[in-house]
N, C-alpha and C positions, 0 to 999 in steps of 0.2 A: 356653494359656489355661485357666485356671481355673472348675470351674463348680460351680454348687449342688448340693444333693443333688436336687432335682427336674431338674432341665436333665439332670445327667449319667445320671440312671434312663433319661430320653428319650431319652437319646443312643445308650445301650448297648440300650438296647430292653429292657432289664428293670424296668419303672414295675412297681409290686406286689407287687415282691419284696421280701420281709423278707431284707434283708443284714446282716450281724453285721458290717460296717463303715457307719462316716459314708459321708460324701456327700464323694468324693474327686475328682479330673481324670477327663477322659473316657478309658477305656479301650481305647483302640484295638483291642485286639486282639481284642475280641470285634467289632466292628464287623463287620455284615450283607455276607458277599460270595458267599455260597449260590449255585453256579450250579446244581444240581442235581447228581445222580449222584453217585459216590464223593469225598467232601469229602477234601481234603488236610489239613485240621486241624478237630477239633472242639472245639468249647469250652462245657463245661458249667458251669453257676452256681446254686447255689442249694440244692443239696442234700446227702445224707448221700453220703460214699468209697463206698460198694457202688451204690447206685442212680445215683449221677453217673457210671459206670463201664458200667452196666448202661445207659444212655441213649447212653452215646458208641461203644461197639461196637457197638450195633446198627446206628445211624447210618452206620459202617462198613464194614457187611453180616454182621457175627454173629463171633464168635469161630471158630468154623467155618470163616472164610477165611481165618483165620492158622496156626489147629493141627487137623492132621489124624488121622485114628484113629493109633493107635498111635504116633505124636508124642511124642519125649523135648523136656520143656519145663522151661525155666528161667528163674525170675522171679526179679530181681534188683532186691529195693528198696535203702534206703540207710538199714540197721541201725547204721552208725559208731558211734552214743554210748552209752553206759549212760542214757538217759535215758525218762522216760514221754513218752507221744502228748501229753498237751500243752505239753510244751514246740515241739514241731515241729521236734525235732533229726532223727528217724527219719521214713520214709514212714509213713503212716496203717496202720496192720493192718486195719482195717475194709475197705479197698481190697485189701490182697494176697489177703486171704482169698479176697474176693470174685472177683479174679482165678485163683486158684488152683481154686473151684468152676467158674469158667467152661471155664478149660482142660481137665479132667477132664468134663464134660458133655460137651467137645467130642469128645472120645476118647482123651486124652495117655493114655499109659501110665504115664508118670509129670510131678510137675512138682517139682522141686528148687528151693529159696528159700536161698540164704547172698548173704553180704559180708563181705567183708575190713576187719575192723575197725577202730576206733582205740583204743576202749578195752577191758577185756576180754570177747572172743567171747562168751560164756556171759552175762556178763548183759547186755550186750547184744541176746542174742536172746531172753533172758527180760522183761525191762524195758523195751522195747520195745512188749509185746502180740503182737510178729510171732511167734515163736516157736510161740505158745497156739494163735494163729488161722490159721496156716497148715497145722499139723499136724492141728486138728481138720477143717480144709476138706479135709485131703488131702493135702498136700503131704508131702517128704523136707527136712529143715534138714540140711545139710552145712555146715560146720569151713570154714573160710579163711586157718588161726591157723597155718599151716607151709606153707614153702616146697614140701613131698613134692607139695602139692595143685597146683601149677602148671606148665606144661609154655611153653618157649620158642615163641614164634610171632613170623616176621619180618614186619617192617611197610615193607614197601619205598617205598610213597608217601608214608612218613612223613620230615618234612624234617629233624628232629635225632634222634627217635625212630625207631630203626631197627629194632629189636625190643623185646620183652618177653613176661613170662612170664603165661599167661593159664589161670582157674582149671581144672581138665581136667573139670569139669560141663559147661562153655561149651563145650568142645571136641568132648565126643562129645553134646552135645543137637542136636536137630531146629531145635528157635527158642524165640528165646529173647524177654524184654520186658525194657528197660529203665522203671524205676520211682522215679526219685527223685523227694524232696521238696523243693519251692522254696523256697530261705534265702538269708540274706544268709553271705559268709565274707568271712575277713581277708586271703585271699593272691591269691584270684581274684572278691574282691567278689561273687559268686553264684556257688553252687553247684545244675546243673540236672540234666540230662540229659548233655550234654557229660561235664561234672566225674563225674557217678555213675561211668563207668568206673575210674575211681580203685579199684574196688571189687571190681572183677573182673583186676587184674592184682596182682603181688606185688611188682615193683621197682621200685616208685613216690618211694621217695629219690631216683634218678634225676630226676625230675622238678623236684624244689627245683632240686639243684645242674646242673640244665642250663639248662633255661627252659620255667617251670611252663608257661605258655599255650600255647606252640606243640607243649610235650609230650602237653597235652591233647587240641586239634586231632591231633595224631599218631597218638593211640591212636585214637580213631575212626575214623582210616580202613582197620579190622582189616576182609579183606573178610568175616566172619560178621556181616550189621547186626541188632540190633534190628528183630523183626518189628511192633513200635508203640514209640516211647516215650510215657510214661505219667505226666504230670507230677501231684504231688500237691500241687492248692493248698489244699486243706482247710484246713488255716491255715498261714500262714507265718510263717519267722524276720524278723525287718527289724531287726535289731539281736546284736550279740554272735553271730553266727554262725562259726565252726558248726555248736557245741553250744549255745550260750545260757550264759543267767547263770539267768532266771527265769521263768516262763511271761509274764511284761510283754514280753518281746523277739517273744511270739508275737501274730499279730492272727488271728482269726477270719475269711475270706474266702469260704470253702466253693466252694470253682470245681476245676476238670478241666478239664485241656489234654490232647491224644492227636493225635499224629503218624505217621507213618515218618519224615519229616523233621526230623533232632534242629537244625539250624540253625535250620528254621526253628519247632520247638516251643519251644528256648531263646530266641531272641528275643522271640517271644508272651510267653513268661513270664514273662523280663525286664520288658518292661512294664507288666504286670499287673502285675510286683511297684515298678516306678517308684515308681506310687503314696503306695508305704508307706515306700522306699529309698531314693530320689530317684537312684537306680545305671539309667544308662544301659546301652543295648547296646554304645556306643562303647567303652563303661569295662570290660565284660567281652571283654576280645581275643579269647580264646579262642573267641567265637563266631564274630568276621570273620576268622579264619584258619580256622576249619573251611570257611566259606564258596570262602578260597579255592582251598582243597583239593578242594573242588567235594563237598561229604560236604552239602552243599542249600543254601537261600537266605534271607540275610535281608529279602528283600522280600515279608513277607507279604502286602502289598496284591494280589499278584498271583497268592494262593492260591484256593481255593476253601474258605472256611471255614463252615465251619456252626457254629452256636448255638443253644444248648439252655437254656430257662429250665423250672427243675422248681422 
């Protein structure tokens, strides 16, 4: 069912907020299920990558409860294109940064930001803004661009994907955050949280010529998880993903999603992005096979979600 832009502000509980989209379907996934105590997903709306970021870990109990003093940390957004922030090919740098300051307040000794490119590394992480704003926060950028950087790790729960080689940052850090950007793509119709792994291994042709969906489910069930994924909806691709054609393919939404649960953070997102995509959860497989690999659940109704209007 379809509702107004008044009905659906009531719906989502955000009446008075200035949203840089019309007046879309109700958004489930923000829907009120608050039981108190440590939420299983937060869901921020409304504001700028650093402060929507800054509302949902507290929410969570501080950064502090994921990286500890002396903590090797690696944040792992989704640099893929040679492209600027507003198209919404790449994660926000407003966000990593921010991330990047948090982990470092917290005590990390250090935090390292790379991916495994598509177009070339270098301007990729210049052209991005991630580059600029991660080094100034703090951060180490390491190279993804040679096989030297990655080291074999078997995936035994994995049901066609049996190994792969994973970046050796990942390998010797403490915890790490997965941080992609919510887009539409052409092979796996969205690219989230799940798909960002793509980014942190190196023999990912594998994955065409075996069976991209179930390859993706595979790889996550690497046992080092993500100590939140960090989904960035600051705007999204909803067309021509998953680089774009022109900043027209991107819509302005300004929301944050954050989980441990990447099943059930990609389905949230999914949704969120319906809206704009009209791309189901059913349509992205790769999420209900992670499910049944038991890597978490697509029944968010049964989470404990908190929501945040700033």
């Amino acid at each position: 069912m379809k509702l107004n832009r008044k009905e659906f502000l009531q719906t989502v509980g955000f009446a008075g907020t200035a949203l840089a989209v019309g007046g879309f379907g109700a958004l489930d996934v923000f829907a009120q299920n608050d039981r108190g105590g440590t939420p299983d997903l937060v869901a921020v709306m409304g504001g700028e990558p650093d402060f929507m970021f800054q509302k949902a870990i507290e929410s969570l109990g501080g950064m502090g409860r994921f990286v500890k003093r002396g903590n090797k940390v690696v944040i792992k957004p989704n640099i893929g294109w040679d492209k600027t922030p507003e198209m919404a090919a790449n994660t926000n740098p407003i966000l990593v940064g921010e991330m990047v300051k948090q982990a470092l307040a917290a005590g990390a000794s250090e935090v390292v930001v790379f991916d495994l490119t598509v177009n070339e590394w270098r301007r990729c992480y210049e052209n991005s803004g991630i580059e600029a704003v991660a080094k100034d926060a703090g951060a180490k950028m390491l190279p993804a661009n040679d096989e030297r950087y990655f080291k074999e790790v078997k995936l035994p729960q994995g049901k066609k994907l049996k190994s792969a080689k994973f970046h050796e940052a990942l390998l010797a850090c403490d915890v790490w955050f997965n941080v992609p950007i919510l887009k539409v793509h052409g092979g796996t119709r969205m690219t989230i949280a799940m798909k960002n792994y793509m980014g942190i291994i190196w023999d990912r042709r594998i994955f065409h010529s075996t069976d991209l969906q179930q390859c993706i489910a595979d790889v996550c069930t690497w046992s080092k998880k993500p100590a939140l994924n960090v989904v960035d909806a600051y705007r999204i691709m909803k067309a021509n993903g998953p680089q774009g054609r022109s900043e027209a393919d991107a819509v302005l939404v300004k929301a944050l999603l954050v989980s441990p649960d990447i099943v059930a953070v990609d389905t949230a997102s999914t949704k969120l992005a319906q809206q704009f995509t009209n791309i189901t959860v059913d349509d992205v497989t790769h999420i209900g096979k992670g499910q049944d690999l038991k890597l978490g659940t697509t029944n968010i109704d049964s989470l404990n979600i908190k929501r945040i209007k700033v």
